[in-house]
DOSETOR-982851 format. One line per field, with one value per atom (N, C-alpha, C, O, CB): residue number from 1; atom name; y, x, z negated. Coordinates in steps of 0.001 Angstrom, whole numbers, m for minus. Each point is the difference from the previous one (the first is absolute). Glycine has a CB too. Layout:
residues N
n (NUM ...) $
atom (CA ...) $
Y (Y ...) $
X (X ...) $
Z (Z ...) $
This chain:
residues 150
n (1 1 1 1 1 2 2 2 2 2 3 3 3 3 3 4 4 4 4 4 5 5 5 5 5 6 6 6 6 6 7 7 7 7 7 8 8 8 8 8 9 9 9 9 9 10 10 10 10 10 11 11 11 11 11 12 12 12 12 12 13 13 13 13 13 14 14 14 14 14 15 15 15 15 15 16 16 16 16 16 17 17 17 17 17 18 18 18 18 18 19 19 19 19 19 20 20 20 20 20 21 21 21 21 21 22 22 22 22 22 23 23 23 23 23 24 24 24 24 24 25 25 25 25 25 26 26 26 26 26 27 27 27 27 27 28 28 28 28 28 29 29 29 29 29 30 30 30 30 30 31 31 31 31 31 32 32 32 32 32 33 33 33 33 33 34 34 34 34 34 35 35 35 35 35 36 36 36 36 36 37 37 37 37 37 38 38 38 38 38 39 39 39 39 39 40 40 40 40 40 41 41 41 41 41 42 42 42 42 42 43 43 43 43 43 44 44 44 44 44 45 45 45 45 45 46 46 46 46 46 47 47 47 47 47 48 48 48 48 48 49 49 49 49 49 50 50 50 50 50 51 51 51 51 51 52 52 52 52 52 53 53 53 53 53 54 54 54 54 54 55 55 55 55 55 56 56 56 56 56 57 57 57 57 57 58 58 58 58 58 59 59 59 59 59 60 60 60 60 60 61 61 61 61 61 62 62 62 62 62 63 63 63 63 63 64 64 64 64 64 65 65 65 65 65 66 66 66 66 66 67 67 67 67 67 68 68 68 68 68 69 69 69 69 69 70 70 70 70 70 71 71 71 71 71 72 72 72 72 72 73 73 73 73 73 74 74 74 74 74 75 75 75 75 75 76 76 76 76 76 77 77 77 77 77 78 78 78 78 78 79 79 79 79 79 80 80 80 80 80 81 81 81 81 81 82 82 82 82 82 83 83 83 83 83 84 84 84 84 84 85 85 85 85 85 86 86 86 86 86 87 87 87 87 87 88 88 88 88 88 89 89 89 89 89 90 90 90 90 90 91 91 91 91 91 92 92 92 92 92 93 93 93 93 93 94 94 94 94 94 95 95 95 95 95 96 96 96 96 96 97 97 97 97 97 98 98 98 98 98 99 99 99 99 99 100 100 100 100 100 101 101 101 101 101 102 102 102 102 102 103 103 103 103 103 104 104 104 104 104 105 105 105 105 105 106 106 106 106 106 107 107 107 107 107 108 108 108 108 108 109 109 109 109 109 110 110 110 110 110 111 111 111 111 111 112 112 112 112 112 113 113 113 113 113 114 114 114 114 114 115 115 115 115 115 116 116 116 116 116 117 117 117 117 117 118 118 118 118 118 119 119 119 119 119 120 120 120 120 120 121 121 121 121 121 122 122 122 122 122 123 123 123 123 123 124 124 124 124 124 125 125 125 125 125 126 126 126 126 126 127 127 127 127 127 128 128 128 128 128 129 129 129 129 129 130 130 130 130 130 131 131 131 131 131 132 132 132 132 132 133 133 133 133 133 134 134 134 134 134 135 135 135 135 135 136 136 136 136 136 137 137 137 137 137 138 138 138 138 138 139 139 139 139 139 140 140 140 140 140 141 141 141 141 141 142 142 142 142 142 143 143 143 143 143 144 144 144 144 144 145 145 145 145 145 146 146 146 146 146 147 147 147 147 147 148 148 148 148 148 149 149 149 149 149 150 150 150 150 150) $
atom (N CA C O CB N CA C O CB N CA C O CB N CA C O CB N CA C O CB N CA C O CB N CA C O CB N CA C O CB N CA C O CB N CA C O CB N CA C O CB N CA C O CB N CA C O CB N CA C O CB N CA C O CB N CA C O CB N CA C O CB N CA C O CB N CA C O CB N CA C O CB N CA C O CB N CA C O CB N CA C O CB N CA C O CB N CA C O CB N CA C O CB N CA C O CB N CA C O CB N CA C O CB N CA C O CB N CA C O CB N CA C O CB N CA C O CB N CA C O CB N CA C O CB N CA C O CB N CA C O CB N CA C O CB N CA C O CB N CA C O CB N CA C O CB N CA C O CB N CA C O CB N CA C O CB N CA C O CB N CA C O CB N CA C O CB N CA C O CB N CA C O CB N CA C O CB N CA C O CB N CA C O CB N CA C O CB N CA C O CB N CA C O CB N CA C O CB N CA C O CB N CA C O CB N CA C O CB N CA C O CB N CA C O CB N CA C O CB N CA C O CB N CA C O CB N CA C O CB N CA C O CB N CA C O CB N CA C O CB N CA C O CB N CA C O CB N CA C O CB N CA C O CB N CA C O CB N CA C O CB N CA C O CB N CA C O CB N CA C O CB N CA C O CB N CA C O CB N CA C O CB N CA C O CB N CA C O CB N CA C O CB N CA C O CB N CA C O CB N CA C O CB N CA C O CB N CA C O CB N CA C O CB N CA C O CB N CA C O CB N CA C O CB N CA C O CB N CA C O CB N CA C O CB N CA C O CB N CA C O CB N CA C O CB N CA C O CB N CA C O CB N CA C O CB N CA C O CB N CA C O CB N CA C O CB N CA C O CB N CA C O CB N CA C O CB N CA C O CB N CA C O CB N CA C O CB N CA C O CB N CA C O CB N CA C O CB N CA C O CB N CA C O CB N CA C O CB N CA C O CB N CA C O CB N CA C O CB N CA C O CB N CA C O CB N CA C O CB N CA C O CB N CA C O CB N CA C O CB N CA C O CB N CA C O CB N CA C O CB N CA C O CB N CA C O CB N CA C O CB N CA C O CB N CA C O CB N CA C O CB N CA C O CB N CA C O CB N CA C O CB N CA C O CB N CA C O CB N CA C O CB N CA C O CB N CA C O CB N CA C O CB N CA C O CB N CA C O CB N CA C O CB N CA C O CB N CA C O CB N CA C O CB N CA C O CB) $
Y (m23930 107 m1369 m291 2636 m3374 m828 m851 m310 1177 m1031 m761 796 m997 22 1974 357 m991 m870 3521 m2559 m802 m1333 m576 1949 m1988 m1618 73 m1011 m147 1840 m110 257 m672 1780 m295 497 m1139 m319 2858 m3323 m653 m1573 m1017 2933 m2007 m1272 161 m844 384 1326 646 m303 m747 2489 m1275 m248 m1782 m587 2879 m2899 m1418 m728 m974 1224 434 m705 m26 m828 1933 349 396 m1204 m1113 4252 m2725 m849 m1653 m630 2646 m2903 m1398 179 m1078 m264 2434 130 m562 m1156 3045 m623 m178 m780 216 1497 m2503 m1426 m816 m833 979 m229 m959 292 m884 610 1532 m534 245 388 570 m1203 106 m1407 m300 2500 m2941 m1410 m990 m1182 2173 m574 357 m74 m440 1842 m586 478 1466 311 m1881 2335 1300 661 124 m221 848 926 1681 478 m2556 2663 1460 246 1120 m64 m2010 352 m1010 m1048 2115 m903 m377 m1270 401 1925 m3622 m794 69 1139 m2475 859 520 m969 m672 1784 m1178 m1119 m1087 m47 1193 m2260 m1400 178 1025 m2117 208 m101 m1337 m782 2837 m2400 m945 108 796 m1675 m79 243 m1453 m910 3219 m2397 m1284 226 1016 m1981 m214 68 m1653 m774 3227 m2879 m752 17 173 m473 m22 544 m1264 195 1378 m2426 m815 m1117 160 673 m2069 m1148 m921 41 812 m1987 m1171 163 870 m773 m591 176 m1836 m920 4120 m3177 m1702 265 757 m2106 709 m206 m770 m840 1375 m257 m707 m1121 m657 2166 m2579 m1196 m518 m1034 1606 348 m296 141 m45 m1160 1344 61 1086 1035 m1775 822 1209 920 m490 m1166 2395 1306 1038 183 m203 661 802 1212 353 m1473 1785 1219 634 m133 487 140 531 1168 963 m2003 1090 686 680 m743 m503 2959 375 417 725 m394 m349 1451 422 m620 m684 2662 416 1474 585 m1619 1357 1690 10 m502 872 385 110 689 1121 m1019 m1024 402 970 m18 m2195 3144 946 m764 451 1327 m2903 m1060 m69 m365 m1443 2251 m314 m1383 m231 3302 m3663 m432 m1117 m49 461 m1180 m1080 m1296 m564 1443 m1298 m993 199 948 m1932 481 202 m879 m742 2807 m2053 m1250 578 553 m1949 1440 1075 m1372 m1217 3350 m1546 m1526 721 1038 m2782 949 673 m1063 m1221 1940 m144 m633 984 1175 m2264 m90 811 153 m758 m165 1929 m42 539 734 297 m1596 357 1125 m190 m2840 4025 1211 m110 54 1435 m1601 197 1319 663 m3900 2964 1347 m540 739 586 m2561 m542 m83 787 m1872 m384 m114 m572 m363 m306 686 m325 m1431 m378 3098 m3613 m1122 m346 283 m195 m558 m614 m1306 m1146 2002 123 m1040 m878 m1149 2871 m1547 m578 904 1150 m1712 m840 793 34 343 1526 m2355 1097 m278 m1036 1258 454 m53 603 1175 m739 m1099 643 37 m644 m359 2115 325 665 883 m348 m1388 328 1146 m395 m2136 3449 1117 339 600 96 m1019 m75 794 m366 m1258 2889 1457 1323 9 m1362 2130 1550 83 1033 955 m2749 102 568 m828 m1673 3741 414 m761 m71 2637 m3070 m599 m1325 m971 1875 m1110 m1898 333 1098 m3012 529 m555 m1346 m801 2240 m1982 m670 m744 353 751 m1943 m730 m1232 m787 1687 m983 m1112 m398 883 m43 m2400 m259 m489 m858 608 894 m131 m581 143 1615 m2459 m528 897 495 m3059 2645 1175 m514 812 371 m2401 m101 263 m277 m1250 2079 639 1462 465 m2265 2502 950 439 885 m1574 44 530 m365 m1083 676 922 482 252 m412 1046 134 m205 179 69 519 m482 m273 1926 1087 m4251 2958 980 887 m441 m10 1662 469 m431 m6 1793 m1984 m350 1202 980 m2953 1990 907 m539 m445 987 m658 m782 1028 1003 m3141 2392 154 m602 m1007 2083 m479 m473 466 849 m340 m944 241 m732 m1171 1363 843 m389 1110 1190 m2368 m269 m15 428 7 m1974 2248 m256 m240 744 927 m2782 m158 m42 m11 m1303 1292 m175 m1355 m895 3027 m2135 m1569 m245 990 m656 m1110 m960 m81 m1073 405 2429 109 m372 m526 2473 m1511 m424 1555 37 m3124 3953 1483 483 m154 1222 m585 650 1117 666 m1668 1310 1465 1101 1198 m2351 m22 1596 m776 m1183 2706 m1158 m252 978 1172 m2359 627 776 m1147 m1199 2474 m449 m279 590 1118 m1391 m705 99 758 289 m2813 2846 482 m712 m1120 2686 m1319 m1403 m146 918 m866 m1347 271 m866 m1126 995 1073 m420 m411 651 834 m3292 m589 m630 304 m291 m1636 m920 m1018 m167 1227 m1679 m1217 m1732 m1017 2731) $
X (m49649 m1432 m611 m948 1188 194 9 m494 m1076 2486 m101 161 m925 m309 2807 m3123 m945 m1161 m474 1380 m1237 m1294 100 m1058 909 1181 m133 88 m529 1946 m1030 238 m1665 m656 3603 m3455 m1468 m881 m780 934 m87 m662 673 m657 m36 1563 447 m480 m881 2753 m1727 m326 m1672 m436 2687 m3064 m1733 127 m466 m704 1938 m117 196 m616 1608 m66 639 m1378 m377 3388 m3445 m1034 m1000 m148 375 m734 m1120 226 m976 180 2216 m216 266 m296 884 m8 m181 m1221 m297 1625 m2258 m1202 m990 m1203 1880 m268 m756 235 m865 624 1805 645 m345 132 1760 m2322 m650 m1628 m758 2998 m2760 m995 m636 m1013 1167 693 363 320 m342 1079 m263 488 m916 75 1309 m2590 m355 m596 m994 2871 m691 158 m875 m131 2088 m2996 m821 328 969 m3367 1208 538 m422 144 m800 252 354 917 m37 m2080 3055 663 m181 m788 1647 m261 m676 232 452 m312 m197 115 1141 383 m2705 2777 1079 m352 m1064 1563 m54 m190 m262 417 749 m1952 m416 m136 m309 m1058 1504 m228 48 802 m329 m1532 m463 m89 m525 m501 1638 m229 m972 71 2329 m3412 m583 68 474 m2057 998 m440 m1234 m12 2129 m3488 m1354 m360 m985 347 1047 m434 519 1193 m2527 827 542 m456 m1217 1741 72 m1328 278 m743 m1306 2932 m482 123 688 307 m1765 76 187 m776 m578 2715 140 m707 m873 2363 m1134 m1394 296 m911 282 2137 425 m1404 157 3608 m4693 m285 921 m432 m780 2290 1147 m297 m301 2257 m1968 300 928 750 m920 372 1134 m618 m1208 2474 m295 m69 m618 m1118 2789 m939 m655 m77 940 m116 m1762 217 531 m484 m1220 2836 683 m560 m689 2147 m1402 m500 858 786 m2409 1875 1083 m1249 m384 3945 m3857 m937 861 801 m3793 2707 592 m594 m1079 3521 m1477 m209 1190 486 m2970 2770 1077 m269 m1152 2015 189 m411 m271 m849 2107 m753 42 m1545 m1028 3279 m1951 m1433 m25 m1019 219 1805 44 m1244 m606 3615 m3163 m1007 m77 m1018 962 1650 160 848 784 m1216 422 1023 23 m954 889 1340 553 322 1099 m81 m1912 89 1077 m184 m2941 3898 1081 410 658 467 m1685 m110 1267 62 m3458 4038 742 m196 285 1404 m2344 513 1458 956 m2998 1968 1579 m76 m772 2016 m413 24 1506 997 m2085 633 1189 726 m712 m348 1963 1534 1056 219 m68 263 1267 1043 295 m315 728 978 m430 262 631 m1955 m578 m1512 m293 2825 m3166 m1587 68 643 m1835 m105 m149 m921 m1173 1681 m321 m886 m1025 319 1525 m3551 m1156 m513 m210 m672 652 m1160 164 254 m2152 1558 m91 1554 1143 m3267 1525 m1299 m907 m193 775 m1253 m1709 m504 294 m507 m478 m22 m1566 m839 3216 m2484 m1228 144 780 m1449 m460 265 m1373 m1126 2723 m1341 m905 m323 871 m145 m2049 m363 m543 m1175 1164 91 m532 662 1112 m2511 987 1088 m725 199 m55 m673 m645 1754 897 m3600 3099 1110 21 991 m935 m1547 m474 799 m397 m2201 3671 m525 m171 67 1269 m1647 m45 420 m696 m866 2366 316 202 798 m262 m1397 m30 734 10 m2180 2875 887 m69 140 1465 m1858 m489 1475 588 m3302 3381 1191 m319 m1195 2204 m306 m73 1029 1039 m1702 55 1141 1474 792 m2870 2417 1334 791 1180 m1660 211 551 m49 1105 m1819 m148 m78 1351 851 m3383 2376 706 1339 408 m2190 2427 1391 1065 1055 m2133 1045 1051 m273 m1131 2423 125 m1117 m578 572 1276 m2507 m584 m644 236 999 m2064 m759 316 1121 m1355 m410 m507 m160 m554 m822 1864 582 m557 970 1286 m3381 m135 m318 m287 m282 470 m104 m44 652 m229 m1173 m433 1433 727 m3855 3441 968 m614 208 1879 m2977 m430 563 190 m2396 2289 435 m1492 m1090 3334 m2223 m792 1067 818 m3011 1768 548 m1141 m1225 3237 m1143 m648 m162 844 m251 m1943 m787 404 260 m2968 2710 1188 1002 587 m1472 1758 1428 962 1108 m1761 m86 520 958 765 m1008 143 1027 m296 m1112 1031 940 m642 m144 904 107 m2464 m311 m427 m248 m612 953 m424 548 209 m2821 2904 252 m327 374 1247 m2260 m764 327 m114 m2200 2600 m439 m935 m502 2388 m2096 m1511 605 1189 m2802 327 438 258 m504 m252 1506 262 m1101 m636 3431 m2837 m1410 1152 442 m3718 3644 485 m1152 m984 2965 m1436 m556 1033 1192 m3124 967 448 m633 m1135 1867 m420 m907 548 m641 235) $
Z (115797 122 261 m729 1575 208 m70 m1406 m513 2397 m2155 m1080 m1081 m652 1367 m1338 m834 648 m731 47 1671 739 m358 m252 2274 m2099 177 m1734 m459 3308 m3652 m1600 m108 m795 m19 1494 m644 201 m897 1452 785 449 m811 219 2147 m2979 m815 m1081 m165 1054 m2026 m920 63 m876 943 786 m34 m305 m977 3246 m1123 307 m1488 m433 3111 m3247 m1211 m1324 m829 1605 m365 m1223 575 m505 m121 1566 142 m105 m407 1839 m1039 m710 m1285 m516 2286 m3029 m1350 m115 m301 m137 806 m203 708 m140 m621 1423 m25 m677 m269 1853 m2242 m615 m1589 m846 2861 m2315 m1568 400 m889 m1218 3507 m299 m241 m633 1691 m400 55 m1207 13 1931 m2660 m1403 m1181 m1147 2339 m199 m1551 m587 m656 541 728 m443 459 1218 m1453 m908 1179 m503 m588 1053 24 m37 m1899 m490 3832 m4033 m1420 m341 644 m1322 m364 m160 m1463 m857 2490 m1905 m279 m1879 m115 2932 m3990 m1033 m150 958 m1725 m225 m905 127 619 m2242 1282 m575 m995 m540 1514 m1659 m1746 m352 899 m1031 m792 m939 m1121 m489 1695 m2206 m991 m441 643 m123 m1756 m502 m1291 m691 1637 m1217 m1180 m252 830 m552 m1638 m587 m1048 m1219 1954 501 m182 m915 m712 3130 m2501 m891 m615 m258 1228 m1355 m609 236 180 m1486 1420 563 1191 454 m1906 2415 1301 634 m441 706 657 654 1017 583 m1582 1759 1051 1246 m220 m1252 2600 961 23 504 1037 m2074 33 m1936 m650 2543 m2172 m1019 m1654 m1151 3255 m1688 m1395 m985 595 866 m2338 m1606 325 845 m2753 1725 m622 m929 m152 2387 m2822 m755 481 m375 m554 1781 385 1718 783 m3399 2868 1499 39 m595 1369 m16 531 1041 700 m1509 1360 950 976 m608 m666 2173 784 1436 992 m1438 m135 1460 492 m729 m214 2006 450 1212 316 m1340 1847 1451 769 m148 m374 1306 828 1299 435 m1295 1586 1143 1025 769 m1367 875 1449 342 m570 m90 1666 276 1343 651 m1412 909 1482 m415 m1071 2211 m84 m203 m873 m402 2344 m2187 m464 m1260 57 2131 m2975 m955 m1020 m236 739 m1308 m970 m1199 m15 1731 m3120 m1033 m1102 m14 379 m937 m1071 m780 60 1352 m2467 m1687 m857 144 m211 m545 m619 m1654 m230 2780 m3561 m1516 m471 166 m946 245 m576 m2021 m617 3897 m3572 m1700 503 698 m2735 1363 52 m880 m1003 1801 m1056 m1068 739 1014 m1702 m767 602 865 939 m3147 2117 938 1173 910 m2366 1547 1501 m486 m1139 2832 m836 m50 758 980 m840 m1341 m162 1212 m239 m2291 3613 602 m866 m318 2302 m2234 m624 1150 m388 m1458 2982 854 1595 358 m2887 3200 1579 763 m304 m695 1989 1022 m381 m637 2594 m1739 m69 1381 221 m3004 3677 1437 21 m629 1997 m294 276 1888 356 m3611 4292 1115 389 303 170 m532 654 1339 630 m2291 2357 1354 331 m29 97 377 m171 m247 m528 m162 926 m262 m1774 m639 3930 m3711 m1285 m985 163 307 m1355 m243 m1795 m727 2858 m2469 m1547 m279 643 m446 m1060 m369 m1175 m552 1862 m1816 m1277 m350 624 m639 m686 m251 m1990 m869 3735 m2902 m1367 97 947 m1538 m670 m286 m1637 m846 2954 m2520 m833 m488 658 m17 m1971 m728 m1157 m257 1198 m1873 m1421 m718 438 139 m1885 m624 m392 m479 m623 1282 m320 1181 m216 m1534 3246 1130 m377 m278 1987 m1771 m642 m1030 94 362 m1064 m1345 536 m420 m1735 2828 465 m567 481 562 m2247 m1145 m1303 m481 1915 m2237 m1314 m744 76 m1022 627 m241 788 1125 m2410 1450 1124 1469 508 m2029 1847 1674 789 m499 m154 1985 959 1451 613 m2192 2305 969 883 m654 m381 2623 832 1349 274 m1839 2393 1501 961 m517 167 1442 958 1294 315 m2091 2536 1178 1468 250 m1992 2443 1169 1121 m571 m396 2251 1080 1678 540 m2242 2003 1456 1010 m124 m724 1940 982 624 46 45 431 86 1805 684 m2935 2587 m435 m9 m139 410 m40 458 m1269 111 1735 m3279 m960 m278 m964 1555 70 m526 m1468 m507 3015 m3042 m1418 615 503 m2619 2091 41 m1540 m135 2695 m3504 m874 m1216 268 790 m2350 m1342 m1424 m39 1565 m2508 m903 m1710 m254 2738 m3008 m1738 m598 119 m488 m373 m579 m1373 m137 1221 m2292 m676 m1162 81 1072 m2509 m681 m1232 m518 1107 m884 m1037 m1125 228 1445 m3043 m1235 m924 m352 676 m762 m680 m657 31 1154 m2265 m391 495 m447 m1144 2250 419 m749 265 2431) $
């Protein structure tokens, strides 16, 4: 009898730092959606803020569940093949100061990065989010792939 008492009374203790600990977290009483990412290429012509040319802008936007305050969003392109995938570009970092769950991120590419192998093009996003400044990976997402020729 005892021992039911001290299990009941551990058992509350345990629930309740759970539930400070994702309240802490993050976690509230709804539950948060997926990660997403979405890659496009909205246009052509893009100028970098160093002033430079490229071919085309690259997009990767989504939204991650993290809501903590700080966070470290790192975009890396990749060209997909059947063996292994071509690292194009990146990191590409972006520091988020806010429970804001939105980025966006543009990156100005020339099409001979792009064009990854010979014949149709296979590119995709592979983003990361950590935590600011502990540096943990807290979440990971692929984007979806956009088939071209560039």
């Amino acid at each position: 009898m005892t021992m039911k008492r001290i299990m009941r009374a551990g058992g509350a203790m345990t629930l309740s730092a759970l539930a400070a600990s994702l309240l802490a977290a993050g976690a509230g009483a709804t539950p948060a959606a997926a990660a997403t990412a979405t890659l496009s290429i909205p246009y052509r012509n893009c100028e970098a803020n160093d002033g430079r040319h490229y071919d085309y802008l690259v997009r990767v936007k989504g939204q991650t569940r993290i809501t903590q305050e700080k966070k470290r969003i790192e975009v890396r392109l990749w060209g997909d093949d059947p063996g292994y995938d071509d690292l194009l570009g990146g990191p590409y970092q972006l520091l988020i100061e806010g429970s804001e769950p939105y980025y966006s991120i543009d990156i100005c590419m020339n099409a001979d990065t792009l064009d990854e192998d010979i014949g149709g093009d296979e590119v995709y996003a592979g983003v990361r989010v950590y935590g600011h400044p502990s540096g943990a990976l807290l979440e990971t997402v692929e984007s979806n792939r956009i088939h071209g020729s560039f």
